[in-house]
VEXLUM-648996 format. One record per residue (C-alpha): residue number from 1; x, y, z. Coordinates in nm, 2 decimals. Each point is the difference from the previous one (the first is absolute). Layout:
<nodes>
<node NUM; <X; Y; Z>>
...
</nodes>
This chain:
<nodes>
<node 1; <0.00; 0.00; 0.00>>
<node 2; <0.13; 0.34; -0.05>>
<node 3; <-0.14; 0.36; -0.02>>
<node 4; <-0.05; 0.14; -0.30>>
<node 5; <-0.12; 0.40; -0.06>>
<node 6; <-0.22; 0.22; 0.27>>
<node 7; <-0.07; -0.16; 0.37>>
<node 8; <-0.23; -0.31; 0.01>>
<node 9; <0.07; -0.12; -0.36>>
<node 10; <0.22; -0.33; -0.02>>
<node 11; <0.08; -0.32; -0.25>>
<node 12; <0.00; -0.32; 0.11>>
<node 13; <0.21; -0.15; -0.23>>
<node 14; <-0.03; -0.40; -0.05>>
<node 15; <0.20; -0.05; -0.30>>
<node 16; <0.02; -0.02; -0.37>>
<node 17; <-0.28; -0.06; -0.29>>
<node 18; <-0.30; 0.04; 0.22>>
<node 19; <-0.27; 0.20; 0.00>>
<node 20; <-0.04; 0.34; 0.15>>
<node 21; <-0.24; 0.12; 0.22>>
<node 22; <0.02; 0.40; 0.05>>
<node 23; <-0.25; 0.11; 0.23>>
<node 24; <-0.07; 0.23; 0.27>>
<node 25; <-0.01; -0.02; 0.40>>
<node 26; <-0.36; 0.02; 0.01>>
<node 27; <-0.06; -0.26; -0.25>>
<node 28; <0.27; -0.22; 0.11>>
<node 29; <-0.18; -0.01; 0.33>>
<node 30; <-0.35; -0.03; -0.15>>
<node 31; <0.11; -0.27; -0.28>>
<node 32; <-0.13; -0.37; 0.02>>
<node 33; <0.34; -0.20; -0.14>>
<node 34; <0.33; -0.07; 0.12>>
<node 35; <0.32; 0.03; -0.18>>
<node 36; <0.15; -0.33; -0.09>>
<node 37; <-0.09; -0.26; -0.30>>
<node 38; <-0.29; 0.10; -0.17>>
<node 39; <-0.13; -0.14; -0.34>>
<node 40; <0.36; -0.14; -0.01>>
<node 41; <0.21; 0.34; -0.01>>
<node 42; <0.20; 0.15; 0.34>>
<node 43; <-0.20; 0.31; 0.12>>
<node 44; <0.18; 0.30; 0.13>>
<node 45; <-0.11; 0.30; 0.23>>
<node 46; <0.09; 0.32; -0.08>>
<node 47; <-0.15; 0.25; 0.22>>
<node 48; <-0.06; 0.36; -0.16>>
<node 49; <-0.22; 0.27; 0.00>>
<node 50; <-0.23; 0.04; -0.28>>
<node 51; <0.19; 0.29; -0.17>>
<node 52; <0.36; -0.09; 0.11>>
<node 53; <0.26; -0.07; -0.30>>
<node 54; <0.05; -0.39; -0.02>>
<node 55; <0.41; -0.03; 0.07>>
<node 56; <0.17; -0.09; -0.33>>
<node 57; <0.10; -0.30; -0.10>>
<node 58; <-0.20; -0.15; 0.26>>
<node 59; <-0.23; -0.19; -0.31>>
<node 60; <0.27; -0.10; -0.21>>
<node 61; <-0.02; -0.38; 0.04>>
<node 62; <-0.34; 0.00; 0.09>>
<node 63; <-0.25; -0.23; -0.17>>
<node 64; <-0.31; 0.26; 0.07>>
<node 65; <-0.08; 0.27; 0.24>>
<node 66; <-0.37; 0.09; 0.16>>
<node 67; <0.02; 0.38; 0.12>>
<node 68; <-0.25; 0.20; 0.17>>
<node 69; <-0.12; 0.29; -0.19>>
<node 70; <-0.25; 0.27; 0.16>>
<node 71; <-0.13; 0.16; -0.29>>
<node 72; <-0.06; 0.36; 0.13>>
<node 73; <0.34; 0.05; 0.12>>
<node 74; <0.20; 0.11; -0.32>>
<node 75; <0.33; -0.10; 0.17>>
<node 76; <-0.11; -0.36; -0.03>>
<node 77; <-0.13; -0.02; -0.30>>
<node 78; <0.36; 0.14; -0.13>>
<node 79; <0.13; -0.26; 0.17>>
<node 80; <-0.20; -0.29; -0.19>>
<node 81; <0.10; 0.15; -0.31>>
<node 82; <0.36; 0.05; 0.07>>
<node 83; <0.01; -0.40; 0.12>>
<node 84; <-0.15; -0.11; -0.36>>
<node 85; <0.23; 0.23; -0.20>>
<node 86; <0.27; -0.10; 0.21>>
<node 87; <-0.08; -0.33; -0.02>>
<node 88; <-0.17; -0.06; -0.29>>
<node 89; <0.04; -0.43; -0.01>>
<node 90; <-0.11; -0.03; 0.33>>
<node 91; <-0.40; -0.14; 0.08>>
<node 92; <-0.16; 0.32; 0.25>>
<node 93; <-0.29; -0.05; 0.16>>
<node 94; <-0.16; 0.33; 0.16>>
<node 95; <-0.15; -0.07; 0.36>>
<node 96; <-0.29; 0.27; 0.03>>
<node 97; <-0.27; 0.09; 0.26>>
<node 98; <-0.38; 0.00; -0.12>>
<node 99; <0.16; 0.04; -0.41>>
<node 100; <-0.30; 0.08; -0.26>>
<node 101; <-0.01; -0.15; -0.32>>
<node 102; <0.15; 0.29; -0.15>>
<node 103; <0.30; 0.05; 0.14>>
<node 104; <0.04; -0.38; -0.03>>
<node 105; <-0.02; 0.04; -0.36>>
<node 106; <0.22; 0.28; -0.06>>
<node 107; <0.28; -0.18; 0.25>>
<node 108; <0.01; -0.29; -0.22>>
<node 109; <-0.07; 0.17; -0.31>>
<node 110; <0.35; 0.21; 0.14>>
<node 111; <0.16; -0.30; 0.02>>
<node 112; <-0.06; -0.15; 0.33>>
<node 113; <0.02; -0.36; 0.01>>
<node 114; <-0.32; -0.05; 0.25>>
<node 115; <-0.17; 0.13; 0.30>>
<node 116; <-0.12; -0.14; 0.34>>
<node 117; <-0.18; 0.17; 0.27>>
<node 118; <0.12; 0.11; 0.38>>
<node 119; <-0.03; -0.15; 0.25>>
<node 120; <0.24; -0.30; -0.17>>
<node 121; <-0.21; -0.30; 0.04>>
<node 122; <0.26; -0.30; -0.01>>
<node 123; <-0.25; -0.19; -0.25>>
<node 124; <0.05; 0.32; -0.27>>
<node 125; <0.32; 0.02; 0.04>>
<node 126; <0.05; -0.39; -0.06>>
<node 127; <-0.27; 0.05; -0.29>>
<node 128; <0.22; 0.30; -0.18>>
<node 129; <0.32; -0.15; 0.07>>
<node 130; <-0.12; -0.35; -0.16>>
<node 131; <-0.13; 0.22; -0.32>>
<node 132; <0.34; 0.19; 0.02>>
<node 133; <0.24; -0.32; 0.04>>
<node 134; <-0.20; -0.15; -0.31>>
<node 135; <0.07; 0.33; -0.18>>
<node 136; <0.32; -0.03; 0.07>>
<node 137; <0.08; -0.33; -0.14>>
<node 138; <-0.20; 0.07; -0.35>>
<node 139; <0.21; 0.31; -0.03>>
<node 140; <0.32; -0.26; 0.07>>
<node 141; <-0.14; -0.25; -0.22>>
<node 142; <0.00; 0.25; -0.33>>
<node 143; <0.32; 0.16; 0.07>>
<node 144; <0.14; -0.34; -0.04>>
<node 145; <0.24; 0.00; -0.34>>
<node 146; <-0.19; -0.16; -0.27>>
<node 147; <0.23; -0.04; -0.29>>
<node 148; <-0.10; -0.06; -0.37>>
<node 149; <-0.01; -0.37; -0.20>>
<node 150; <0.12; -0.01; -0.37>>
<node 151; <-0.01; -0.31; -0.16>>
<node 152; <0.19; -0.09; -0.31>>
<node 153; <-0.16; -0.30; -0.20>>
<node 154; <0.12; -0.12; -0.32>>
<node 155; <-0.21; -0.11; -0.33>>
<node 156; <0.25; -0.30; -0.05>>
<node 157; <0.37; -0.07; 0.13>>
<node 158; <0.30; 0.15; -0.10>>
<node 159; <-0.17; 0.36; -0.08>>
<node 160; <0.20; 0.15; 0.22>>
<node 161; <-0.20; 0.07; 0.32>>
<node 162; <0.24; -0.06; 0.25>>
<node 163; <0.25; 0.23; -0.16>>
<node 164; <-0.29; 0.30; 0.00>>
<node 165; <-0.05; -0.11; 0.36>>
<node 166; <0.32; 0.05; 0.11>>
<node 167; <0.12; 0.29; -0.17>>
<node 168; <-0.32; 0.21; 0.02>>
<node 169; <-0.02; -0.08; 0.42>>
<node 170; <0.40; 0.10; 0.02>>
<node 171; <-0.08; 0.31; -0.17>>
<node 172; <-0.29; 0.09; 0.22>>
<node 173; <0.26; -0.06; 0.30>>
<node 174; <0.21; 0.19; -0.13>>
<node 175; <-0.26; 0.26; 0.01>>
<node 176; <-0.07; -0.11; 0.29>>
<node 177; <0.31; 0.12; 0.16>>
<node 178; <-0.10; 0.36; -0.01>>
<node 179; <-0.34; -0.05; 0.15>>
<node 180; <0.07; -0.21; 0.24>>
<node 181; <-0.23; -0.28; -0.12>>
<node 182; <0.11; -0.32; -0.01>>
<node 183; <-0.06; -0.29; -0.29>>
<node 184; <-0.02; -0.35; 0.01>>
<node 185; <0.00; -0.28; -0.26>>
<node 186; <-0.10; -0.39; 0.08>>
<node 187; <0.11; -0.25; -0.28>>
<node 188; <-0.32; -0.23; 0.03>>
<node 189; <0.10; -0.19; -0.26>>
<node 190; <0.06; -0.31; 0.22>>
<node 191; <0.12; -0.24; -0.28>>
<node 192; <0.17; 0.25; -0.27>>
<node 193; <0.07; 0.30; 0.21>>
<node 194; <0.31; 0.24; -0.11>>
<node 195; <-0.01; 0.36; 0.14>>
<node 196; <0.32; -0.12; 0.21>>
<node 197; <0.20; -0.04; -0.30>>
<node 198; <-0.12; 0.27; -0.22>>
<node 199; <0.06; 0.19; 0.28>>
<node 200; <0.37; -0.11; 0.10>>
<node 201; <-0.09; -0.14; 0.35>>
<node 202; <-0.01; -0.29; 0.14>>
<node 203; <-0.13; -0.08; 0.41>>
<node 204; <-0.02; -0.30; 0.24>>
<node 205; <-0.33; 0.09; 0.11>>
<node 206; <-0.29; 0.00; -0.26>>
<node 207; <-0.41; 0.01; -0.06>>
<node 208; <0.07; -0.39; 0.17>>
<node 209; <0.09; 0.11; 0.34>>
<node 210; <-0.36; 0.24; 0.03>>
<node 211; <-0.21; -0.32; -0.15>>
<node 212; <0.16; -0.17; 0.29>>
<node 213; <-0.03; 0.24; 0.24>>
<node 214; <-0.39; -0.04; 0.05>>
<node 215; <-0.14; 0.25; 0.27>>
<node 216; <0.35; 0.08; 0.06>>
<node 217; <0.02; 0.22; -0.27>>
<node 218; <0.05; 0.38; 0.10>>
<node 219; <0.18; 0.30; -0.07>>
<node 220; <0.33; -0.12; 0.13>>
<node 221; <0.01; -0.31; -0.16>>
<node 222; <-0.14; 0.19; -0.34>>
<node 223; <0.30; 0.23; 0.01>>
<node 224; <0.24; -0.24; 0.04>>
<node 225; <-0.13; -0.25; -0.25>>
<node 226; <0.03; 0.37; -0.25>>
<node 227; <0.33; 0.07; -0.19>>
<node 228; <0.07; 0.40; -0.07>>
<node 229; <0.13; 0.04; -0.38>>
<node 230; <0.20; 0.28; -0.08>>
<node 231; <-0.28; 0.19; -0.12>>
<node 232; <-0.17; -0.02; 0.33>>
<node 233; <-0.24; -0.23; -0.07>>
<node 234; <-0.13; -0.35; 0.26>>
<node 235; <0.02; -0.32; -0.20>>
<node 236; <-0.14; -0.30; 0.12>>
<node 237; <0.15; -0.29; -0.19>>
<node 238; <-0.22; -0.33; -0.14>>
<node 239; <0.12; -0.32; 0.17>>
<node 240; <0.27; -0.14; -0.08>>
<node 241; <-0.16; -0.29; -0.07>>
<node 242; <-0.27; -0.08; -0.27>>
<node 243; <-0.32; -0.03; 0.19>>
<node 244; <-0.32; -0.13; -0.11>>
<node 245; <-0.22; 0.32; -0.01>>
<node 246; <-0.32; -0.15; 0.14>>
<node 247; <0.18; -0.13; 0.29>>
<node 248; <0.03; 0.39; 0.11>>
<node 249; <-0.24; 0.07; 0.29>>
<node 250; <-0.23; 0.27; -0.14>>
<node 251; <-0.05; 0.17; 0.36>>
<node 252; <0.39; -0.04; 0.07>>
<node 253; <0.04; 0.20; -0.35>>
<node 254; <-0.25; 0.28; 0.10>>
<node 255; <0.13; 0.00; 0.33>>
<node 256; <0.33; 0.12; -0.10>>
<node 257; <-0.13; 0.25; -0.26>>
<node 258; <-0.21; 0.18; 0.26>>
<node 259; <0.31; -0.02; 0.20>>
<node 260; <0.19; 0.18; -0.28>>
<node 261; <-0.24; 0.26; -0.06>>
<node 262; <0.04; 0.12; 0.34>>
<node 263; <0.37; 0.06; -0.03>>
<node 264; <0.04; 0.14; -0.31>>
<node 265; <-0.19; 0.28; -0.27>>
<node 266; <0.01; -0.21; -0.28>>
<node 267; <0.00; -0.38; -0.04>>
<node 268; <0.09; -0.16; -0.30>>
<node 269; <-0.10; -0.36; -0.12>>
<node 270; <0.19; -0.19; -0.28>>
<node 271; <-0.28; -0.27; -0.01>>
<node 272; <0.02; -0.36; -0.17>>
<node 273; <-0.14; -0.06; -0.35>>
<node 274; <-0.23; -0.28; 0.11>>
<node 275; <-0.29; 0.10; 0.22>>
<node 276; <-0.12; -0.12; 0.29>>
<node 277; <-0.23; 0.15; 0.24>>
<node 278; <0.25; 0.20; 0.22>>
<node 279; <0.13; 0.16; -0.29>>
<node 280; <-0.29; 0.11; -0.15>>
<node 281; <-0.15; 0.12; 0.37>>
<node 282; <0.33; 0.22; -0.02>>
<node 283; <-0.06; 0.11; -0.30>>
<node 284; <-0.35; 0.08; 0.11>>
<node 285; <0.14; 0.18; 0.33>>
<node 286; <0.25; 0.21; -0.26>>
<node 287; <-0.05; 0.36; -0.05>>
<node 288; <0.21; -0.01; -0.38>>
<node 289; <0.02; -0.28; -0.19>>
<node 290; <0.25; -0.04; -0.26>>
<node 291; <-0.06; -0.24; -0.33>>
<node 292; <0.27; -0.05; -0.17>>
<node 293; <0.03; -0.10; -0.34>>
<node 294; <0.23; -0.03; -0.30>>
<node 295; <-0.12; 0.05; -0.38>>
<node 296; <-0.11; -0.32; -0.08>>
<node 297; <-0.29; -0.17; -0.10>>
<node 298; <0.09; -0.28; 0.27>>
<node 299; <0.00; 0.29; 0.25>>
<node 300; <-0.24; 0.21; -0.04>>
<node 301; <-0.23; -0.31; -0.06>>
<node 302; <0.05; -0.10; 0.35>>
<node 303; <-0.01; 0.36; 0.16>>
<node 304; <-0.35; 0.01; -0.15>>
<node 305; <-0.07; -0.35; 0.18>>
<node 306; <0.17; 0.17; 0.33>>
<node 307; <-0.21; 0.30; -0.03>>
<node 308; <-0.33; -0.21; -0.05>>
<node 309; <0.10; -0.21; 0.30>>
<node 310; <0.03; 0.31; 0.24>>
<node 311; <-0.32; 0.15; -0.12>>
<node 312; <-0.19; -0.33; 0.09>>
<node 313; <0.14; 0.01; 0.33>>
<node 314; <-0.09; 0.41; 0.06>>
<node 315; <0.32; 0.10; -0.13>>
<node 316; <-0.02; 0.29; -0.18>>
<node 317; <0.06; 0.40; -0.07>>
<node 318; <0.25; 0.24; -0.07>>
<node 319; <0.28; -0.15; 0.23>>
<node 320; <0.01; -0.28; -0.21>>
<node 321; <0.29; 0.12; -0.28>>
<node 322; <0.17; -0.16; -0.28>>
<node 323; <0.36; 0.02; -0.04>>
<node 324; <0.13; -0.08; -0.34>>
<node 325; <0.39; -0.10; 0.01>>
<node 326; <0.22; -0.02; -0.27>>
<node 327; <-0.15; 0.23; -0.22>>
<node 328; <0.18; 0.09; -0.33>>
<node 329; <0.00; 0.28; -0.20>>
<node 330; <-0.32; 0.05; -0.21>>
<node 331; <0.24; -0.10; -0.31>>
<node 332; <0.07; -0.31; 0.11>>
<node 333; <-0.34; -0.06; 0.21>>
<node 334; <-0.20; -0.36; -0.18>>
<node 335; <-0.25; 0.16; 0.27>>
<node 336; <-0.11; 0.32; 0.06>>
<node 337; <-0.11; 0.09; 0.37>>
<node 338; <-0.39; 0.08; -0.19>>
<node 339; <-0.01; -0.31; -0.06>>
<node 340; <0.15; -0.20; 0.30>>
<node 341; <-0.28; 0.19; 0.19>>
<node 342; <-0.24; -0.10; -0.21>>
<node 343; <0.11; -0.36; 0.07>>
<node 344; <0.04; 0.04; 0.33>>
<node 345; <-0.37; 0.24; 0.00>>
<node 346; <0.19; 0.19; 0.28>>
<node 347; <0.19; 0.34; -0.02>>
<node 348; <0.36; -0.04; 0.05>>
<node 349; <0.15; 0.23; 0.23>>
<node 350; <0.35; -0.01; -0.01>>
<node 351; <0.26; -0.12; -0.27>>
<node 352; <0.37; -0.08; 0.03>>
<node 353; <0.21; 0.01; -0.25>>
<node 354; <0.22; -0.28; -0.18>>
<node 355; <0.38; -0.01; 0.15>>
<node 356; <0.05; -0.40; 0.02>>
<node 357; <0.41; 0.12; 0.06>>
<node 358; <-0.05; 0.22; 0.27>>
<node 359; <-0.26; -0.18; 0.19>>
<node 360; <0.16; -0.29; -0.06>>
<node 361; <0.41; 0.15; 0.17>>
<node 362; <-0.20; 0.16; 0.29>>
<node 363; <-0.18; -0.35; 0.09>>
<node 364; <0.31; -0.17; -0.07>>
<node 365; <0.23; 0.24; 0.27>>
<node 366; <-0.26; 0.01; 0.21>>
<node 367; <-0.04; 0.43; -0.06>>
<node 368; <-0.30; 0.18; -0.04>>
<node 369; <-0.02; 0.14; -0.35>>
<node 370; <-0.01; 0.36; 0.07>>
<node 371; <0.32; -0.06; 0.19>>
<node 372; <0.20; -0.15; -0.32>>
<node 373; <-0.16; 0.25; -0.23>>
<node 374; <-0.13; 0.31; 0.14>>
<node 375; <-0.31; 0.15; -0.21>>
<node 376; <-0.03; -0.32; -0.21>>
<node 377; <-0.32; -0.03; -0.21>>
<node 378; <-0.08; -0.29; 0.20>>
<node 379; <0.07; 0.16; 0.40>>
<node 380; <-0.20; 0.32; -0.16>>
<node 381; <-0.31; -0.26; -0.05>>
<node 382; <0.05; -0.16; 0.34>>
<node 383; <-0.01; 0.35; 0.12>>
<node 384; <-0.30; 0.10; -0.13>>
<node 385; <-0.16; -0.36; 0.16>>
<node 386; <0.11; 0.16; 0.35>>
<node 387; <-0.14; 0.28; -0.06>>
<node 388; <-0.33; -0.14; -0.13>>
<node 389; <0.00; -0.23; 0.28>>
<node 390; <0.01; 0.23; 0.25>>
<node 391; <-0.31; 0.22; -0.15>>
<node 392; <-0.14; -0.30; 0.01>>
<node 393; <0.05; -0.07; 0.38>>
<node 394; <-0.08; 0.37; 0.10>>
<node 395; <-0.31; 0.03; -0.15>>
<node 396; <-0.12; -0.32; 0.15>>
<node 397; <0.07; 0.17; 0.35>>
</nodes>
């Protein structure tokens, strides 16, 4: 206990993250509760008068405050204002005598989390703290980081998803950097995976040791299981091992998805041609999804059988965009991008251009392209994927 501004006014101070109860002498003494536990928070006592300044910092790791207000004393009602522009985070319940329905109103239209009537009865206060602590844990519960999913799918093998997957996440890490948001990639390609390579890396630890992990799984064990490129971005590795892709436990998959999500801003999944049912619910869960096809009739054959398989399933919209790799110049095109959309009877979004030599040395040292050839054709394409890719994102927000 320990005074605290003019004669008669004192805290009593009972520790951190409670709630505060500011209140005078008179309706201390006049008050049905205790301090203590109630509605699960730690109540503290601080005695002041009605119009006396609250002492600073005195709210700073509070979890909510209930402070007596007389509404015809100006010095009081300065007071209440100063606490919510002081604190403007903080739940504050105004305790008032006999308060009309007006003044409720223009409290809480002012800002004012709630109101409850003097005398304290303990039952009110339990009653407004229980809506308060509920409150409280919906505000925690949307503050909670809850990165973006892009799926890259493929029409058929060998089109060169994995290679857009890795070099258009590295370049949104590197992006990254200067925003302070952090990228992750997952190679879910459990029996063909190849980020690590394309990427120059190579771990102990891969997508094997989450699988195994069951409820284990958390942040610390993500982090660990995550290698940092040069770029900046998180890779998770597919096993080492070839791993029949039905013998994945759906729940153990989503499980660490949701996980990821959490920890970083933007997730990226390098997803297996063949579908099975946790694929295609991440795919569902994905806020882009990337097609990508090659100009072929092969190809875009198949995208159109991909597309026609995620619309049956609710699949469908704007984030769903083609990418068309290895595009040549129109001289040289046997098919022109009119018509591979007509084949495909779905715009295509993005192209990248043709350079099987530069591609191919990057893969090969395990470099990302823009890094071997600054301003190339083809890191000027992946660029403008990262960019589209992030409208995307944004305007789902």
């Amino acid at each position: 206990m320990k005074a605290d501004g003019p004669a008669g006014d004192w805290i009593l101070n009972v520790g951190e993250n409670c709630v505060h109860l500011i209140l005078s002498e008179a309706e201390i003494q006049g008050a049905d509760m205790i301090v203590g536990d109630v509605a699960g928070f730690s109540v503290a006592l601080t005695m002041l008068s009605a119009g006396t300044p609250v002492p600073t910092q005195l709210l700073v790791k509070a979890k909510a405050a209930v402070v007596e207000v007389e509404p015809g004393l100006e010095a009081s009602m300065k007071r209440l204002a100063t606490l919510r522009a002081d604190y403007p985070d903080l739940p504050l319940i105004a305790a008032i005598r006999d308060a009309e329905i007006p003044l409720v109103r223009a409290l809480l239209r002012s800002g004012i989390d709630d109101v409850i009537a003097l005398p304290l009865v303990a039952d009110d206060l339990t009653a407004v703290l229980t809506e308060t602590k509920e409150s409280i844990a919906h505000a925690a519960e949307l503050q909670v980081k809850s990165g973006k999913l892009v799926s890259v799918i493929k029409s058929v093998g060998g089109v060169g998803a994995t290679t857009l997957a890795t070099q258009v996440a590295s370049m949104e890490a590197r992006l990254g950097r200067e925003t302070g948001e952090q990228v992750c990639l997952f190679d879910l390609d459990l029996q063909f995976g190849n980020a690590t390579t394309f990427l120059g890396m190579a771990s102990p630890l891969t997508l094997t040791d989450l699988l195994e992990a069951g409820n284990r799984v958390d942040a610390e064990l993500l982090r660990s299981v995550t290698m940092a490129t040069p770029s900046g971005l998180h890779l998770v590795a597919a096993p080492d091992e070839i791993l029949p892709i039905e013998a994945v436990n759906s729940e153990q998959i989503y499980r660490i998805i949701d996980l990821a999500t959490r920890e970083f801003d933007t997730v990226w999944l390098d997803l297996p041609g063949n579908w099975t049912n946790w694929s295609l619910s991440l795919v569902a869960r994905s806020q882009v999804v990337l097609l990508v096809v090659e100009m072929t009739i092969p190809s875009l054959r198949q995208a159109r059988r991909q597309l026609a398989l995620l619309n049956s399933q609710g699949i469908a919209g704007s984030h769903i965009q083609i990418v068309a790799n290895r595009v040549e110049k129109k001289l040289f095109r046997s098919i022109g991008l009119d018509e591979a959309q007509d084949a495909i009877g779905h715009p295509i979004a993005f192209t990248i251009a043709n350079d099987f030599p530069l591609v191919n040395a990057a893969l090969d040292q395990g470099v990302l392209i823009d890094d071997l050839k600054h301003k190339s054709k083809v890191s000027k394409d992946f660029g403008v994927i990262v960019d589209g890719c992030k409208a995307l994102l944004k305007g789902g927000d």
